[in-house]
C-alpha positions in Angstrom: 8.1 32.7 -7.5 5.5 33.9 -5.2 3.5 30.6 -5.4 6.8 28.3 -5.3 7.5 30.8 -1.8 3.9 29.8 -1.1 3.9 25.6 -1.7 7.0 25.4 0.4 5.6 27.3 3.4 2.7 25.4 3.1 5.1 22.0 3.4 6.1 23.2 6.3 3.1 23.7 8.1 2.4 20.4 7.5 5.8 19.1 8.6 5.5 20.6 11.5 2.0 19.2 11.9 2.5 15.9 11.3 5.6 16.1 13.8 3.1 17.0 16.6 1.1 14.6 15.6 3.8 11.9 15.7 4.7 13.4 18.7 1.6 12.9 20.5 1.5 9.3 19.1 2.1 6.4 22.6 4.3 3.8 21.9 4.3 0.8 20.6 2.1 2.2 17.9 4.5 4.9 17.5 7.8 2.7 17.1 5.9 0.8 14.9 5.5 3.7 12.7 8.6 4.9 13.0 10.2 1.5 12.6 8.5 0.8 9.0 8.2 4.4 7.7 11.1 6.5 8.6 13.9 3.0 8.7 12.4 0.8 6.4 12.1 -2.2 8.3 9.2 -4.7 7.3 6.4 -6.2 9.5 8.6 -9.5 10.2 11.7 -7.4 11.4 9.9 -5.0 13.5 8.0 -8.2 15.5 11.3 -9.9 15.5 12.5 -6.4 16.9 10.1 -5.4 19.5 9.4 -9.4 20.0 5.6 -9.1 18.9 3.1 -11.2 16.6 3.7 -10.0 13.3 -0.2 -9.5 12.9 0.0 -7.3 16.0 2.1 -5.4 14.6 -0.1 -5.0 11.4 -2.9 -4.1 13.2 -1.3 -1.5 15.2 0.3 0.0 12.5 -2.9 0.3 11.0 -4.6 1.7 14.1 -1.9 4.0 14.9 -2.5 5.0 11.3 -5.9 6.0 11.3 -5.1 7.7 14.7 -2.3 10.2 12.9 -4.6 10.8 10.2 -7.4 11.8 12.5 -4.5 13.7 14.6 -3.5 15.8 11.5 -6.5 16.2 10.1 -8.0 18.1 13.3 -4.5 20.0 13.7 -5.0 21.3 10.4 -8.8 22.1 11.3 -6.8 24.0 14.6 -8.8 21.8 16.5 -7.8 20.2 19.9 -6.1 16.8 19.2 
């Protein structure tokens, strides 16, 4: 029980990480990443949405990406991000 109580506290550290993280993300980097992650749109429908090269958006994504993975990873080092 104790380590259940544990792995779900830890979760949620990370949550909340990764919400400041995503939080601190500028736009259109951040929409792209919200677009394909959290609605489950593909590369075509979010440059048809946001009226972008559909390799721009790739490479964005990509970017924006590494940048959140850099983001959390400092976070959970409690350095500034």
């Amino acid at each position: 029980m104790e380590r259940s109580a544990e792995s779900r506290m830890m979760q949620e550290e990370e949550k909340a990480r990764l919400k400041k993280a995503i939080d601190l993300l500028k736009s259109p980097g951040k929409d792209i990443v919200l677009l394909h992650l959290i609605n489950g749109k593909t590369f075509l429908e979010i440059s048809e949405q946001l009226k972008m090269n559909q390799n721009t958006v790739r490479s964005l994504y990509r970017r924006t990406m590494d940048r959140l993975s850099d983001m959390m990873e400092k976070l959970e080092n409690g350095q500034e991000v």
